[in-house]
N, C-alpha and C positions, 0 to 999 in steps of 0.2 A: 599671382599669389598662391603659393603653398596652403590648400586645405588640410588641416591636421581631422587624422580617422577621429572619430565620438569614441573615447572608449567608451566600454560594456561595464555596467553597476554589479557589483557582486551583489542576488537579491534573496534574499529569504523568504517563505510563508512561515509564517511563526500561525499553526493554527492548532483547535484542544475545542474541546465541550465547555458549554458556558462554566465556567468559576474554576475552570483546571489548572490555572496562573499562569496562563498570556502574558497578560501584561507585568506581572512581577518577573517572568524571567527576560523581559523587555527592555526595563528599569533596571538589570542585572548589567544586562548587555550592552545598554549606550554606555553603562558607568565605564567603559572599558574602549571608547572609542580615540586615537591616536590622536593627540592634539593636530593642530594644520589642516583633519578631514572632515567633512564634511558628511553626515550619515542621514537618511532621511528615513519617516515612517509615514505610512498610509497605512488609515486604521478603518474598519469599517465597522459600523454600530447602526443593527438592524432597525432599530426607533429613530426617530428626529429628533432627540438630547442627547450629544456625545458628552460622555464622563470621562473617559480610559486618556483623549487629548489633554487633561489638564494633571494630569495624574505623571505626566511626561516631560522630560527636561524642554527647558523654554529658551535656553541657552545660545549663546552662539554658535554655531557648527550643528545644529540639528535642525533639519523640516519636516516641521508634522504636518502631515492632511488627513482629514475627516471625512469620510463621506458616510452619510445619513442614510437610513432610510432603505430598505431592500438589502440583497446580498450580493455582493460583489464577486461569489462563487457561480451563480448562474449564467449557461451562456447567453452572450447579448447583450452581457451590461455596459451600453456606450458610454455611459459614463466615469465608469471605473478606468477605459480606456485612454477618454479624454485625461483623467485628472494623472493618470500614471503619464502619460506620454509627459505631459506638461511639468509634472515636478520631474522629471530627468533632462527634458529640454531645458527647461530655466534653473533648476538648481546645480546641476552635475554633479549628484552624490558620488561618494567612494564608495559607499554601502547602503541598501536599503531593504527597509521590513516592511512586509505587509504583512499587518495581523485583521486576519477574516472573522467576522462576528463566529462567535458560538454556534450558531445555526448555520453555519457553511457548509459546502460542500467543496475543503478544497483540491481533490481531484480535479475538478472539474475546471477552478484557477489555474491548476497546474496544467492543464494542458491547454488551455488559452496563451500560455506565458511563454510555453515551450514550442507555440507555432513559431515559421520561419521569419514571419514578419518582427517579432519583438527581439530574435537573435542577434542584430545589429548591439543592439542597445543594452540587453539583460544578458545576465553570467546565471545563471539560476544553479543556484546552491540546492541540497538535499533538502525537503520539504521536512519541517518540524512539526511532530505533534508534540502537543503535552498534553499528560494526564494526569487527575489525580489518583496518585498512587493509594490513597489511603478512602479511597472510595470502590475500591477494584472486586472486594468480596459481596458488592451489594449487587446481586445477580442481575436484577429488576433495571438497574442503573446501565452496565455495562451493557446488557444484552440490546440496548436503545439502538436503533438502525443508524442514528447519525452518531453514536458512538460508532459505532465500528466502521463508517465509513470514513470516519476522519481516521481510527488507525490504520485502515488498513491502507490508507495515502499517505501516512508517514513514510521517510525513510530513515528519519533520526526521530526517537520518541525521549520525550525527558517526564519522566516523572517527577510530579511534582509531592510534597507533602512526604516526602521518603520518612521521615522522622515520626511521621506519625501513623506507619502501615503496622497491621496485625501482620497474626501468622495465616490467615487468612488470605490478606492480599497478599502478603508475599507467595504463598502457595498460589492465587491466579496468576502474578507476574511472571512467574517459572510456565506457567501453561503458554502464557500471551507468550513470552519471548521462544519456545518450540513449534506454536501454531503460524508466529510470523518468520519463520526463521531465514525463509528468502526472499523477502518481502524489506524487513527492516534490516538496515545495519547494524544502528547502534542504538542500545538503552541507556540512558543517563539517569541514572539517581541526582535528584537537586530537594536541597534543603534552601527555603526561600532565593531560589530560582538563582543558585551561587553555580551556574553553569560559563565556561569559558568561551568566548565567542571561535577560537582556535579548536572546540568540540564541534561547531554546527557547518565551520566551513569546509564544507567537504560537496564538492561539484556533485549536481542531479546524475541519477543514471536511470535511462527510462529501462523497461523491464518491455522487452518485444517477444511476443507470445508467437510462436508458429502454427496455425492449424492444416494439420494433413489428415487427408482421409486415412482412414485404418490402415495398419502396415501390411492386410492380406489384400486391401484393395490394391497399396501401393503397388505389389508385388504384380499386381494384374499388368500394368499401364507396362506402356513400350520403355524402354531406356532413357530415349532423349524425350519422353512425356512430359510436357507440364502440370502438376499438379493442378485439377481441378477446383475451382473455388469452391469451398466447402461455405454450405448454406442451411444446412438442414443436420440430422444426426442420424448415424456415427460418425464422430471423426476421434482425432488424436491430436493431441496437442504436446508441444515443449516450450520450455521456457527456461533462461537461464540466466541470474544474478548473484550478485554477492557469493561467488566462489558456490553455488549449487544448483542441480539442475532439477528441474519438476516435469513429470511424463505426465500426461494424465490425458484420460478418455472419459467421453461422454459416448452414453448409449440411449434409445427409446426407453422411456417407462413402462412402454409394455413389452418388451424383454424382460423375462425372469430367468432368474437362477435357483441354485440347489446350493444352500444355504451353508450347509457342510462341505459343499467340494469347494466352495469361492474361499470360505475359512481353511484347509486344507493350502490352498494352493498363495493366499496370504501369508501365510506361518509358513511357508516355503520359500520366500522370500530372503533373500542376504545384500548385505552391504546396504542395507538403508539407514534411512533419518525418521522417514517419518512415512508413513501409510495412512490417508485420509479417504472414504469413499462412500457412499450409500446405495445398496442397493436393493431392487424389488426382489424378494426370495421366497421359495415357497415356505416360510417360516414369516412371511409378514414383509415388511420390509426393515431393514437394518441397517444399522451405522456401525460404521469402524474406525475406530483414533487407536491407530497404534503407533506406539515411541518406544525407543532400543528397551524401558522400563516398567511400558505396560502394554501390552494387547487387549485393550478392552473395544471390547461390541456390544450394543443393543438394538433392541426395539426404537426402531424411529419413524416420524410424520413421511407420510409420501410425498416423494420430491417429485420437482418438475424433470427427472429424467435417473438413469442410473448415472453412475460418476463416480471416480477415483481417480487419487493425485500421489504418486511415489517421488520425494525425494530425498534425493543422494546429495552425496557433496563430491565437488568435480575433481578426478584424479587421471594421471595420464588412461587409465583404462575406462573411466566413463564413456568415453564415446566410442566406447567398443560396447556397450551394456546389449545386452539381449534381450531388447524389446520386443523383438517377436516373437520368443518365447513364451515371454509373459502374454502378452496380447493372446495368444494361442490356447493358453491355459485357461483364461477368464473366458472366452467363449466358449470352450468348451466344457464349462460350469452351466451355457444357456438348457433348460429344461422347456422353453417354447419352439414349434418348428418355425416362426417368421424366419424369414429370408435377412442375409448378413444386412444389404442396403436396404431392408424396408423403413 
């Protein structure tokens, strides 16, 4: 007897900060599911009364599951394993959501989902956040740590409450969408979460960071050397998504600079996108967010290291960039005599 392969569930994380419209752009989404298919949700509600299950089609063609209690983003939750395994075994969705409590972390989902073992069975679509858009200028609100970890593990964000933003949050929306710009794909404005499910399918793409020691170390090492595993700082890193690429290096905090030559040697900069970094300088220590429209610096808190992140958008001559150049230039802004690898 011919065994037929399991196909693979197209899967969603629909996740957002508590009340950002989860579940109304949910309610959006099944309205719009193919008669004949089958779509399933697994919902997860960090208390022991689930609400969001009843708020949900009860219909034919749809399987809801609920799990209680804890968050189904931390690694280790055996039972978020058991309950998903079991509604794909017994139901065999065409589609399915998981919407992760408010207090999620779902990075942390996503890369449970995107181990080798669940690749049989999941198609994992681009991880959705939603936010509310019309909450964006309240500083206190966004600046929340598990706000910004849920966007910054988006790759499609849907704002929600479009209709009811200031000039305010549109003025952050424009910041968020430069600050994420290789990071996220897509923004969607939704007015009561009337987003098209043919917007959110769009396959994951994981984002693989390279970390190499400094390009003056590299130049050290023999030809056919392997990079040594970088564990400590300085190194250099690349990274490349959504059509752009990010260089960026990390140095000690106790490296300083000369304050004016680092800004000299930033404003000498071309063909970029965006220049983000902070560094220790004999002026204090400093931040920099420059965009093609503004070059602004200040006075900032001490970080746990120096750091900066240049990105470009990828053209046949990107990977011809003269990163050593630059790298060369930024050292030679250091005003301490440590040693390159201290």
């Amino acid at each position: 007897m011919k065994i037929l392969a399991q196909k693979t569930v197209k899967t969603h994380i629909i996740s957002g900060f508590l009340g950002a419209g989860k579940t109304t752009l949910l309610q959006h989404l099944l309205q719009q599911k193919p008669e004949g298919e089958i779509w399933a949700i697994l919902m997860n509600e960090f208390g022991q009364i689930g609400v969001d299950q009843q708020l949900l089609p009860q219909d034919s063609g749809y399987e809801v599951k609920e799990l209680l209690g804890g968050c189904l983003c931390c690694a280790g939750q055996l039972p978020m394993q058991i309950a998903l395994s079991r509604l794909i075994q017994e139901k065999q969705p065409d589609r399915l959501f998981i919407e992760p409590t408010g207090l999620g972390h779902p990075a942390q989902l996503l890369e449970q989902l995107t181990e080798p073992h669940w690749q049989s069975q999941i198609d994992m679509r681009a991880l959705v956040t939603v936010v509310d858009g019309s909450r964006l200028h309240d500083e206190a609100f966004i600046q929340q740590d598990l706000f910004q970890d849920q966007l910054k593990a988006g790759q499609i964000v849907v704002v929600s409450h479009a209709d009811s933003m200031n000039d305010a949050d549109q003025q952050k929306l424009h910041h968020f969408k430069t600050d994420y710009l290789t990071s996220i794909q897509t923004w969607l404005l939704a007015e009561q979460g009337n987003i098209e499910i043919s917007q959110l399918d769009v396959p994951h793409q994981g984002i693989q960071r390279k970390v190499v020691p400094l390009i003056q170390v590299q130049k050290q090492l023999p030809a056919d050397a392997e990079f040594p595993v970088i564990k400590q700082l300085p190194y250099h890193y690349v990274e490349t998504s959504n059509g752009y690429t990010v260089a960026g290096w990390k140095f000690s905090k106790r490296w300083k600079f000369d304050f004016y030559d680092l800004l000299d040697v930033l404003c000498e900069q071309k063909d970029w996108l965006r220049i983000k970094g902070i560094f220790n300088t004999n002026q204090g220590w400093m931040t920099f967010n420059f965009n093609p429209e503004d070059l602004n610096y200040k006075s900032g808190e001490e970080s746990l290291d120096n750091r900066i992140e240049i990105i470009i958008q990828n053209t046949a001559d990107s990977d011809h960039r003269d990163w050593e150049s630059f790298e060369t230039a930024l050292l030679n802004c250091r005003i301490d005599q440590a040693e390159i690898n201290q």
